[in-house]
Residue, then its C-alpha position, 0 to 999 in steps of 0.5 A: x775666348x773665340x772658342x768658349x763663346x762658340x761652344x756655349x752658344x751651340x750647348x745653347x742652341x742644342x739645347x733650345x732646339x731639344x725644348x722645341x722638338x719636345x714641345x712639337x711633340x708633345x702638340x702631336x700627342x695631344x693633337x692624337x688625343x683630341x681628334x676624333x679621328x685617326x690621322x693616319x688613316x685618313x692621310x695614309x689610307x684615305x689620300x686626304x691631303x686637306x688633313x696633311x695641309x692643315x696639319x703642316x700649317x698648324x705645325x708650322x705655326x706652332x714652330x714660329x711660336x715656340x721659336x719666338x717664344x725661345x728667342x726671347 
């Protein structure tokens, strides 16, 4: 019974961790679309690491959401 417990939960788990990954990268998409920029270029290219700051806090934040989102 230990072990059926165990696998729902990790099939659970994964599949929890799949949305999240999808929903992440669905943010980075429309977060592409929507700046008028090209983020490659000014974090690559440019140096600019205010970008890659702001970038990570949103994404972060986005994460915190969607992980309180899922745990109910």
């Amino acid at each position: 019974m230990e072990t059926y417990d165990l696998l729902t939960h990790l099939k659970t788990a994964g599949i929890f961790a799949l949305m999240g990954l999808l929903i992440m990268g669905l943010v980075w998409l429309v977060l592409v679309k929507v700046l008028p920029f090209s983020m490659r270029k000014e974090m690559e290219e440019d140096q600019n690491v205010a970008l890659g700051i702001v970038l990570g806090s949103l994404l972060l934040g986005i994460s915190i959401i969607i992980a309180a989102a899922i745990h109910g």
